[in-house]
N, C-alpha and C positions, 0 to 999 in steps of 0.2 A: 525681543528675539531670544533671549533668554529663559525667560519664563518656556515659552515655545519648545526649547531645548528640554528642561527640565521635566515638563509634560509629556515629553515624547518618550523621554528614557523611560520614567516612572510609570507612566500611567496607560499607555498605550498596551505594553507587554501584558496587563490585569486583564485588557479583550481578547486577547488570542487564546485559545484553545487547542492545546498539543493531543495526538487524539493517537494509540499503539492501537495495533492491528497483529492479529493472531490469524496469517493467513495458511496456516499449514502448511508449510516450509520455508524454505531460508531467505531471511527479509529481500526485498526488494532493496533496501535502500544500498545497499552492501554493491551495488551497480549504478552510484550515483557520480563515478568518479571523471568527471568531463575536465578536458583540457580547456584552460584558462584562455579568455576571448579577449581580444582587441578593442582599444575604445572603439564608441559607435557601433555597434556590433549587434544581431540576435543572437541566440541559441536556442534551438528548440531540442528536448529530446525526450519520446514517446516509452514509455516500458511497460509491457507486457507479462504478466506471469499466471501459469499453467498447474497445479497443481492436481493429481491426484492421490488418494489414499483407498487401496483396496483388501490389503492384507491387513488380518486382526491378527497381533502378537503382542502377547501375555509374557514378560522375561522374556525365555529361549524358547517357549511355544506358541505355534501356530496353529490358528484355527482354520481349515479348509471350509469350511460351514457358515462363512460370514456372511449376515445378511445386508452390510450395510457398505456403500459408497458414496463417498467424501469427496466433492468436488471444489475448486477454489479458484477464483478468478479476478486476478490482482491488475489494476494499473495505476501508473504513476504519471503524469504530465509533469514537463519541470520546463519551464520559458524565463531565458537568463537575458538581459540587455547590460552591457556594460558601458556607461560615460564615457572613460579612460580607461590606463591599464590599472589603476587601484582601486573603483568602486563602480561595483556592478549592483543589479538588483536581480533577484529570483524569487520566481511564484513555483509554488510545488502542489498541486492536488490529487488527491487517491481517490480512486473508485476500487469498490472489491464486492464480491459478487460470491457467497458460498452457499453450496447445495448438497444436502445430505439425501440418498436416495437409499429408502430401506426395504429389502422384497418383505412381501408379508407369505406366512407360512398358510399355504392353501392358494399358491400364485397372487398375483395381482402386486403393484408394487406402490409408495406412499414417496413424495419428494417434498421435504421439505428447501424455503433457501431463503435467504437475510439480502439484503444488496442494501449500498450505504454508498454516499459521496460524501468528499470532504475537502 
């Protein structure tokens, strides 16, 4: 059982992959803060986030002539079960979805977008 232990501290944390996300505004996680469950217990809680960017500013200047919008589409699942009142377990997965939409000069418009789970 020990060895078990030991294996677990050490060598398990070497498979997990911590993964930052540069979602175009203010982290998601920053809304992660859920009141503490009872043993036996679920928790589920879904987050949502909207970003756009359509103003080009350079410093203190703005550019009215921009041809480019920046769209971001963030979410977060987070599913808590807790034992008792001192150890619980949680699963946290991100989906995020960005799309750059740029007109082109002579009409017609070019969208690029990335989308990614984790």
């Amino acid at each position: 059982m020990r060895y078990l232990q030991l294996f677990l501290v050490f060598c398990l944390p070497l498979s997990l992959y911590g993964q930052g996300c540069c979602s175009g505004g203010p982290p998601l996680s920053g809304s992660l803060g859920l009141e503490p469950i009872q043993g036996r217990h679920w928790q589920v809680e879904p987050i949502f986030d909207y970003n756009t960017q359509q103003d080009l500013v350079s410093g203190t200047k703005s550019f009215a002539d921009n041809p480019r919008n920046r769209l971001t589409y963030a979410g977060l699942l987070r599913v808590s079960y807790a034992l008792n009142a001192r150890l619980s377990f949680t699963v946290l997965t991100s989906w995020v979805r960005q799309e750059e939409r740029v007109r082109r000069v002579g009409g017609g418009q070019s969208i690029n977008y990335a989308q990614g789970l984790s």
